[in-house]
C-alpha positions, 0 to 999 in steps of 0.5 A: 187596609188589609196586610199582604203576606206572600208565600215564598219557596227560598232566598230569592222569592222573598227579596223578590216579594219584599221589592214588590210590596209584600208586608210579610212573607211566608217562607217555605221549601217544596212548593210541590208538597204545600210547604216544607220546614226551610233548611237552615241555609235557607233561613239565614240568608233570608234572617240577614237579607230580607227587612220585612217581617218573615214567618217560617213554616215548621212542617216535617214532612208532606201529606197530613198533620198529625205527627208522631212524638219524634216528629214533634221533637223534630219540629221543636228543635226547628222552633229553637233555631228559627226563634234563635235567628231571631225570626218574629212568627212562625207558622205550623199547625198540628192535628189529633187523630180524630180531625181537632186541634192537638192540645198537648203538642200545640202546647208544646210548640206555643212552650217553645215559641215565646214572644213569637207570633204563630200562625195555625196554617190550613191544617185549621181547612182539615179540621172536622168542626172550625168553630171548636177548633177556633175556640182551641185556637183561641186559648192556645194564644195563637196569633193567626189562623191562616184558612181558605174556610175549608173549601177548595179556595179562599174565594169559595170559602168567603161565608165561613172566614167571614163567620170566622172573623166575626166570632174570634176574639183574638186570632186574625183570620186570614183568608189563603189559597186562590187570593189573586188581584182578579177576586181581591174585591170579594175578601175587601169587601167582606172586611178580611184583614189579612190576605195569603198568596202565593203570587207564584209561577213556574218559569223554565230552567236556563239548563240547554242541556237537558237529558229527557227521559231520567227523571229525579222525582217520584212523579214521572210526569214533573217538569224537572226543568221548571223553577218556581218564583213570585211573580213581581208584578203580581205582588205589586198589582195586589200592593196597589189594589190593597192601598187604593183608597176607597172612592 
């Protein structure tokens, strides 16, 4: 049976995934970046309310992974708080200029984790050649290696995250971005251990008073007024699909 994480964006999505059937969360800020470093409010709440187990990602900033030396130290002093809280994982993934794993900063960050499950985010999808970065992976001890197999979605992804499973000898390969209950049958299939979903939708704000045309976000066109949230009928949908017993 495949092990269901949920990508959750604060407090609330987590307990909410958690109720639904979750088998371990993801915790994020800035859904609209991809994922942010959660904010130390955030992650206490979430250490003393939620059971199952919970990776925060350790990202600065949006946009790509390669990080200066000062953003690399900021991301460690995440990892001392976050392993402090006593969180079991993390999740974070690091770049070099050229498209590989950064060794030396990745080092610095499995240094900073001991004990900890870390999980190489899709940083791995940006990578310029998957198998070497799966060997450098390897010998780093990362625990997992989160992958829509460089395509656009997991689903269209499937033959190299299934390559990619059968040629790791040690990260789980976990297929992420797009796994949703209606293509749960392709990752069962091909035999993928773990599985990545947001299971998020954005709801209205229960704000009646509403000032259009001020807006607080760089893009213009963002709803302002639309909150993100896990969809608790679709974690338990795809909980059930995951247990169903094979007939």
């Amino acid at each position: 049976m495949a092990l269901l994480e949920i990508c959750c964006y604060g407090m609330t999505c987590a307990i909410t995934a958690e109720q639904a059937g979750a088998d371990r969360i993801e915790l994020c800020s800035a859904p609209k970046e991809g994922g942010l470093t959660p904010s130390a409010g955030v992650l206490k709440g979430v250490r003393h309310n939620v059971t199952i187990p919970v990776h925060p990602i350790v990202r600065p900033r949006g946009g790509d992974f390669c990080y200066s030396q000062a953003e690399l130290n900021t991301m460690l002093d995440d990892i001392a708080f976050i392993r402090d809280l006593g969180f079991p994982g993390l999740v974070t993934g690091i770049l070099n200029e050229d498209g590989g794993v950064d060794r030396q900063k990745m080092q610095a960050v499995m240094r900073a984790a001991p004990g900890m499950a870390v999980t190489f985010h899709r940083a791995f999808d940006m990578c310029a050649n998957p198998m070497i970065a799966l060997e450098e992976l390897t010998d780093l001890g990362v625990a997992r290696i989160l992958t829509s197999g460089q395509q656009a979605s997991a689903e269209q992804g499937i033959s190299l995250i299934t390559e990619l499973k059968h040629r790791s000898r040690a990260p789980i390969i976990m297929a992420g971005a797009g796994v949703r209950l209606n293509n749960l049958e392709t990752f069962i299939a091909a035999g993928v251990d773990e599985l990545h979903s947001s299971a998020g939708r954005y709801t209205s704000s229960p704000m009646r008073y509403r000032h259009a045309g001020v807006s607080m976000s760089a893009d213009a066109s963002a709803d302002e007024y639309a909150r993100y949230e896990v969809d608790a009928e679709s974690v338990a949908a795809m909980k059930a699909a995951l247990t169903r017993p094979v007939s």
